[in-house]
N, C-alpha and C positions, 0 to 999 in steps of 0.2 A: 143681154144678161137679165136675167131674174133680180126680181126684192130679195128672195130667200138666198139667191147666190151673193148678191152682194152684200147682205147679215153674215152668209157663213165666213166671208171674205173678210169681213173686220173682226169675228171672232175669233178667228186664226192668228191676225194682224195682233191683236192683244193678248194672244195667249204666248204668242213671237216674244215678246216686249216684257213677258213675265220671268222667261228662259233664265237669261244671264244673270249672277250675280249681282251687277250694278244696279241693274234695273230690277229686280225681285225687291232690294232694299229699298230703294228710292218709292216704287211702287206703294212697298207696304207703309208707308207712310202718310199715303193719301188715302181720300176717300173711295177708291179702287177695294180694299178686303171689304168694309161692310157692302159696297155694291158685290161683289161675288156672294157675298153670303147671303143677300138678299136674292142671288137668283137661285138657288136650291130650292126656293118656293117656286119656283117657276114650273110651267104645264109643257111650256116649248123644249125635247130633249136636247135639242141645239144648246139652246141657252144654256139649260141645268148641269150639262156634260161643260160645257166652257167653264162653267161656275167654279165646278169640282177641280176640273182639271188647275184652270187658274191658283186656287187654297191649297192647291197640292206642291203647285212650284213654289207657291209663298212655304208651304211646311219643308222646307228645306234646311232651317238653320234648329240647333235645340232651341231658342228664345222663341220665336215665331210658332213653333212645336207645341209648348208650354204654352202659350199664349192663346192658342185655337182651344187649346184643350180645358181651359181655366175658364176662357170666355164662352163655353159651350157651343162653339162653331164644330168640335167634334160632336157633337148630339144630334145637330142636326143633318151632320153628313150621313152618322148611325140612321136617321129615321129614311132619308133618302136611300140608302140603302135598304133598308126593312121592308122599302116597296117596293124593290128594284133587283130582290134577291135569288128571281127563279130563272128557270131556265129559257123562258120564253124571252125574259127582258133584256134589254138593251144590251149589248158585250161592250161598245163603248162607250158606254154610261158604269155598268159594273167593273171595268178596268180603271176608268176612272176613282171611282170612288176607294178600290181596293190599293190603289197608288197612295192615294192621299193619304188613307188611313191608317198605311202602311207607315207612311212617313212620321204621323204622329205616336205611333208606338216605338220610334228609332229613341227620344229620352228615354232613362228608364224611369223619371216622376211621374213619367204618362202612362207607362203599361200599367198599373193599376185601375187607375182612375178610367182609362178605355175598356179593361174588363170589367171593371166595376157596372158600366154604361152599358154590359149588352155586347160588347163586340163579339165575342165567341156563338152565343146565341143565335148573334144577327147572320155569322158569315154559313153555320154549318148546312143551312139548306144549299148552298153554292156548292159544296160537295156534289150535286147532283148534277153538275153542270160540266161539261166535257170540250167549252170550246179554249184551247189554248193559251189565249192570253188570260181569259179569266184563271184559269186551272195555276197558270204560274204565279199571278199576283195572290192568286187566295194563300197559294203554299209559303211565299215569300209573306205575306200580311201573319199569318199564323206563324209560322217561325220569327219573326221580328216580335211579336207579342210574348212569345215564353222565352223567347232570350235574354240568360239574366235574372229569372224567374225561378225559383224553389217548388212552388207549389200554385195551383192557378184555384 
């Protein structure tokens, strides 16, 4: 086996251990959220895709939801996405992010504060983009944002 297979090996293993309930809570209570959020800077898409993925199981409960969105961990998922948004880029990197971002627009103290931030803006180039899982999260991420909504 490869270095790189046994990095993707533990990145799975941790993102395993994010899944359930028990361990999502238990999780977010350690130094595990500012480590994911520190790897959105990261160059390696392994990493940045785990990062994402990982903040997206933690955005699971409203409180933790609120919490990304207050702590501006959603800005910086926004800015990773803003580079991440064409058709050339990563589909498991944009499924990722459009997961996550999805979840924090499930409050509804957060759909503002997310359009406020760019979300609309950020995703409408993805309209150009026709591969499947992207296509359903964008439409599930866009309807989770005006649901609830009067006027955007």
């Amino acid at each position: 086996m490869t270095l790189q297979l046994y990095e993707r090996i533990i990145l799975y293993l941790l993102l395993f251990h994010t899944l359930p309930d028990e361990s999502m809570h238990y999780l977010y209570s350690t130094p595990l959220l500012q480590s994911m959020e520190d790897w959105l800077d990261s160059e390696d898409i392994d990493l940045l895709t785990t990062g994402v993925l990982a903040l997206g199981n933690f955005a699971r409960t409203d409180s933790h939801c609120i919490y990304m969105v207050e702590n501006k961990i959603m800005n910086k998922l926004l800015d990773v996405l803003a580079k991440n948004n064409g058709v050339k880029d990563d589909v498991r990197l944009q499924h990722a992010l459009l997961s996550a971002l999805r979840n924090l627009v499930i409050p509804k103290p957060n759909k503002n504060a997310v359009i406020q931030a760019g979300l609309v803006e950020t995703i409408l180039p993805m309209l150009e983009i026709h591969q499947p899982p992207v296509v359903f999260k964008l439409l599930g991420t866009l309807r989770m944002t005006v649901d609830g909504q009067g006027k955007i």
